[in-house]
N, C-alpha and C positions, 0 to 999 in steps of 0.2 A: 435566544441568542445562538448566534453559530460556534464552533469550537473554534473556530479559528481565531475568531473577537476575542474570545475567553480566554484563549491560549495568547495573545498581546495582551489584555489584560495584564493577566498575572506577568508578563515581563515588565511591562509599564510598572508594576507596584514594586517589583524585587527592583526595577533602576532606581523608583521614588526613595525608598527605603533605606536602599544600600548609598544614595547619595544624602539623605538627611544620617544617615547614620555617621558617616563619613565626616560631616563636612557641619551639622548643627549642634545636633543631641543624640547623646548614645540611648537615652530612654524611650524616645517613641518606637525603638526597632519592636518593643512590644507588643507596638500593635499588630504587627508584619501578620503574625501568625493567624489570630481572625480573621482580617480577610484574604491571606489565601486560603484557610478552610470554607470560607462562604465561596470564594471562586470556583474552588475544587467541587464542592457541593453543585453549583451550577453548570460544572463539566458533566457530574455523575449523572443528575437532572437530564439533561441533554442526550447523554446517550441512552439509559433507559426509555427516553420518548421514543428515539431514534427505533430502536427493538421493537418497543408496542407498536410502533405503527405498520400497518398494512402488512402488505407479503412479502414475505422474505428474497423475491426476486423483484430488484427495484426497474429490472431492463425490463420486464413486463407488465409495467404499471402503464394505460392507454396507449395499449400498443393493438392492433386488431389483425385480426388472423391473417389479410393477406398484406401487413408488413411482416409477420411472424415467417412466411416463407421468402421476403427479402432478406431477413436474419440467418437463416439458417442457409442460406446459399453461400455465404464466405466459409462458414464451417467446411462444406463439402470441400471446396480450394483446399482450407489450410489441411485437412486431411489427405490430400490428392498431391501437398508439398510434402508429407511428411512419410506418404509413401515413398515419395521419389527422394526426397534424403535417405532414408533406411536403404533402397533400391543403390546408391554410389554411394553409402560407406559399405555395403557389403563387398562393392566392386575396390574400393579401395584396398578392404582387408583381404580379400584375394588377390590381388595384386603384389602386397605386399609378403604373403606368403610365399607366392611365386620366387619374387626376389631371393627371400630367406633362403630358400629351397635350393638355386640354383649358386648364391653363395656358400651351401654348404658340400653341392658335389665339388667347386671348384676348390675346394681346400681339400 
């Protein structure tokens, strides 16, 4: 099952519960607690599958060498952005020192 299923689930049961609790008998909320320990079990289930399986880089599961240099072509971009951000806050921070500067001869 997906965690997603398992995680409505378990809301599904806390609403079942919290309204027969409410609204029938205070004694079934007894059972509340087995199964959300069997849910939570099949959360825990789920994501230890999740780990054993295959390689820990899941963007490289049948992916072949020459989409690998489709992939790595945005990198270069976002690298090439992040030069030129660092390139205008430098210029800002000098700029702004300028100002400073020029407010403190006029005083």
């Amino acid at each position: 099952m997906d965690n997603k299923t398992i995680e409505k689930m378990i809301l599904l049961v806390w609403l079942f519960f919290t309204f027969r609790f409410i609204f029938i008998s205070h004694w079934e909320i007894l059972f509340l607690w087995p199964v959300l320990i069997f849910l939570d079990g099949l959360i825990q289930q789920n994501i230890t599958k999740q780990k054993e399986q295959g390689d820990n880089n899941p963007r490289g599961i049948g992916i072949n060498p020459q989409e690998m240099t489709k992939i790595q072509e945005p990198q270069k971009h976002t690298m090439d952005l992040d030069k030129l951000i660092t390139k205008l806050m430098n210029e800002e921070k000098r700029k702004a020192r300028k100002n400073i500067e020029k407010k403190r001869m006029l005083e």
